[in-house]
C-alpha positions as CSV (number, residue, x, y, z in Angstrom):
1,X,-31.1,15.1,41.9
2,X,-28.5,17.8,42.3
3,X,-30.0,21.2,41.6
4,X,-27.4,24.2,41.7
5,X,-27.6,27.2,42.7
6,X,-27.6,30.3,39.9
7,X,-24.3,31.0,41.5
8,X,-23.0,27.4,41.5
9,X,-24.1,26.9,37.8
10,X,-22.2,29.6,36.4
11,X,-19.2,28.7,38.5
12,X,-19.0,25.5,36.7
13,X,-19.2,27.3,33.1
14,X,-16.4,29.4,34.5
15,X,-14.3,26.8,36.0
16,X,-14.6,24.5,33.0
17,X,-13.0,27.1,30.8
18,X,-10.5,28.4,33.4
19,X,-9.2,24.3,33.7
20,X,-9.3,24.1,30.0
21,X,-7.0,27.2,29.6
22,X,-4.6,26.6,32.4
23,X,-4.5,22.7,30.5
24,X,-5.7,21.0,33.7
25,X,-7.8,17.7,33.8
26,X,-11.5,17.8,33.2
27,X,-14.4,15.5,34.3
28,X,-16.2,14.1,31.4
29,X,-19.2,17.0,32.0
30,X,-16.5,19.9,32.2
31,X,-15.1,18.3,28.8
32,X,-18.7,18.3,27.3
33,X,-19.1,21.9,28.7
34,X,-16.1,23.3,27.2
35,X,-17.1,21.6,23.7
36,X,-20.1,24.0,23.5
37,X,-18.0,26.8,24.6
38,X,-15.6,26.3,21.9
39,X,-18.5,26.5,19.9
40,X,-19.7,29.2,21.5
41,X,-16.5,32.0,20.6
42,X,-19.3,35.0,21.6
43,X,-19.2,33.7,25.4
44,X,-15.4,32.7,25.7
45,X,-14.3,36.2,27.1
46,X,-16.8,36.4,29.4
47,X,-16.0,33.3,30.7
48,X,-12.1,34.4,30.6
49,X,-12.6,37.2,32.6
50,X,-14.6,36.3,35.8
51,X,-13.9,38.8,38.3
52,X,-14.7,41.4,35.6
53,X,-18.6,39.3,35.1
54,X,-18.9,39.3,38.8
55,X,-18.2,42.5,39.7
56,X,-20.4,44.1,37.6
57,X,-23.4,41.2,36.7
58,X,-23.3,39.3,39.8
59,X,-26.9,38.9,40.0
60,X,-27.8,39.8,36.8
61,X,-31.6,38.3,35.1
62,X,-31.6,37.7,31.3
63,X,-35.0,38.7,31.2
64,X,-36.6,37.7,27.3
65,X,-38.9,40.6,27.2
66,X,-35.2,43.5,27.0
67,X,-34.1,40.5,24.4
68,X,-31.1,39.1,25.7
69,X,-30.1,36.0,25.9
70,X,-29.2,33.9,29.2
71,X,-25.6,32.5,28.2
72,X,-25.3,30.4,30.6
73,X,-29.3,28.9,30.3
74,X,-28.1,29.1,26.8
75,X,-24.9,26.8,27.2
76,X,-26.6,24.7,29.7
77,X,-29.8,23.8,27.2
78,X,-26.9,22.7,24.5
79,X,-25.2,20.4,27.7
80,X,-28.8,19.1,29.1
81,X,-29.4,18.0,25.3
82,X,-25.7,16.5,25.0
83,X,-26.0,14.4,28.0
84,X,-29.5,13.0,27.8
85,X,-29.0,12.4,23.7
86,X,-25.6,11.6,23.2
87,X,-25.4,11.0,19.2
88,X,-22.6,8.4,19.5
89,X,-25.2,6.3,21.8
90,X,-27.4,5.5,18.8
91,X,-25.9,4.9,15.3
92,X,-28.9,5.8,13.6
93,X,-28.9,9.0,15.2
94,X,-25.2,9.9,14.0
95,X,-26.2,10.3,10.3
96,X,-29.2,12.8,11.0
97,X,-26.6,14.8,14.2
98,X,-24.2,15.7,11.6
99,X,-26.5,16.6,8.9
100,X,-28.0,19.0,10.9
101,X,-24.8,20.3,12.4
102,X,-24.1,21.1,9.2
103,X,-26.9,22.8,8.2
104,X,-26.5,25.0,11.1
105,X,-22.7,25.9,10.8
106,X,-24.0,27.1,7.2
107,X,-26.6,29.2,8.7
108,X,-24.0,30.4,11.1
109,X,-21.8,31.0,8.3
110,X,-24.1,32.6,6.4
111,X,-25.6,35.2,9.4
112,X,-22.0,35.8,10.2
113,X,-20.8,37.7,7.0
């Protein structure tokens, strides 16, 4: 089982978005990953500006108790659950996917005003 590195794992985030930007070809997990960022617009300049995110957060924790929240633990928990439960796999899980995608873009919506 490949098991990345903190450092490798958030390279992939940023590379994913940097090859989606510059229009360049993306394995089918890069594609996935960029998907969630798109719906992710609160972590698309950080990933846009990765010199700026290493120089100063390099090794930076998310720790739960300060109440922050890991973006890229964050991102990757959407990606585990896209790859292991596709919704396209299983037709009677496509019905029940988008009804609660819609529910929670109307939360979203809602929380956002």
């Amino acid at each position: 089982m490949f098991q990345p590195t903190r450092e490798q794992a958030r390279d992939f985030w940023f590379d994913a978005w940097r090859k989606y930007r510059a229009q360049e070809p993306l394995s089918a997990l890069e594609s996935m990953a960029v998907e969630i960022v798109v719906h992710h617009p609160e972590y698309q300049d950080m990933l846009g500006s990765r010199e700026t995110y290493l120089e100063r957060h390099r090794d930076r924790d998310y720790p739960p108790e300060f109440g922050e929240t890991n973006p890229f633990l964050h991102m990757g928990m959407h990606l585990r659950s896209a790859n292991r439960y596709p919704s396209t796999s299983r037709p009677a899980c496509a019905k029940p996917t988008r009804s609660c995608r819609s529910k929670c873009n109307r939360r979203w919506r809602q929380n956002t005003r």
